[in-house]
C-alpha positions as CSV (number, residue, x, y, z in Angstrom):
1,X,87.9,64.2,29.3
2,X,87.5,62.0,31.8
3,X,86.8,58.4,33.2
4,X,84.0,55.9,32.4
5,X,82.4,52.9,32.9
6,X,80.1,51.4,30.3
7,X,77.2,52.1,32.5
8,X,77.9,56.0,31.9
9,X,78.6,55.4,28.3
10,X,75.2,54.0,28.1
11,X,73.4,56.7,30.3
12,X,75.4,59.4,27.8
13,X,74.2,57.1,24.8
14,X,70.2,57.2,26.1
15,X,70.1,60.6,26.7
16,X,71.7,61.7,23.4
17,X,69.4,59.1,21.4
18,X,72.5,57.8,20.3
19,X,72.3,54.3,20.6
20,X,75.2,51.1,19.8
21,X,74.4,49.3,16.5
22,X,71.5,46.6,16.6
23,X,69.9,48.1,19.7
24,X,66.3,48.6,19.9
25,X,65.2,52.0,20.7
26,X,63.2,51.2,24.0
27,X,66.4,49.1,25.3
28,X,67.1,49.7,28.6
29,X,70.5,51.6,29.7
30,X,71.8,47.8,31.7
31,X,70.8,46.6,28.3
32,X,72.9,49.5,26.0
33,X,75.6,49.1,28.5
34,X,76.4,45.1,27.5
35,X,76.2,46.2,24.0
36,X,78.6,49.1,24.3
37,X,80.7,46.7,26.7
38,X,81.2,44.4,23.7
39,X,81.5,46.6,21.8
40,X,85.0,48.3,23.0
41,X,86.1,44.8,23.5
42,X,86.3,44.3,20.0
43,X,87.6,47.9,19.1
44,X,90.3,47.0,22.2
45,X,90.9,43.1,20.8
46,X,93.9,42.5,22.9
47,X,95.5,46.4,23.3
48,X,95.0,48.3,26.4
49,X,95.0,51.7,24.3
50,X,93.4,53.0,20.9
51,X,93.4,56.0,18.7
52,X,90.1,57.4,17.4
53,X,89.3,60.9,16.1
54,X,91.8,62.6,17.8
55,X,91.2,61.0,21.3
56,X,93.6,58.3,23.3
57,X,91.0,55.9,25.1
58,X,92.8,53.4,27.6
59,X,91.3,50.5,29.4
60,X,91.6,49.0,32.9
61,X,89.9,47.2,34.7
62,X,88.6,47.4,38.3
63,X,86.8,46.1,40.6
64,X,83.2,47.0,41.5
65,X,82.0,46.6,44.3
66,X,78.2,47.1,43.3
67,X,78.4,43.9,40.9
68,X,81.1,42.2,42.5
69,X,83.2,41.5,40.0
70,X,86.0,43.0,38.3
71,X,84.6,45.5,35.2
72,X,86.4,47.9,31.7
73,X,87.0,51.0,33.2
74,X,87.6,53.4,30.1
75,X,89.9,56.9,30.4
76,X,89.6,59.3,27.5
77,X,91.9,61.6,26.8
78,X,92.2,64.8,24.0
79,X,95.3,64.0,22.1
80,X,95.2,67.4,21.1
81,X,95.1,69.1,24.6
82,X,97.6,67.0,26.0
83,X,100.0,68.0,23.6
């Protein structure tokens, strides 16, 4: 499927009025991105890799340039294409 950072997550998240658990509906994406951001840390705890639905999602990190620091990069892939 693809690669993502949390910021896309969140765009994907706003515009599908799909929104992380305990965020208010006017939040702002920076503001959805944080809470999807700790969100996959918990779901990653201390793995680089987890199962769900059918999907492999890895995380790396990287470093952005635009917030100058390093940040979860996440790659999702169809377990059931790859095979």
């Amino acid at each position: 499927m693809g690669e993502f950072y949390p910021s896309q997550l969140a765009e994907f998240a706003v515009e599908g009025e799909i929104l992380p658990p305990n965020v208010k509906p006017d939040a702002d994406e920076p503001n959805v991105a944080r809470a999807i951001g700790k969100i996959m840390a918990v779901a990653f705890g201390g793995n680089d890799s987890i199962e769900v639905d059918g999907f492999t999602v890895t995380r790396t990190k990287r470093y952005s340039e635009t917030a100058e620091k390093q940040v979860s990069v996440y790659f999702i892939a169809d377990q059931q294409k790859a095979a």
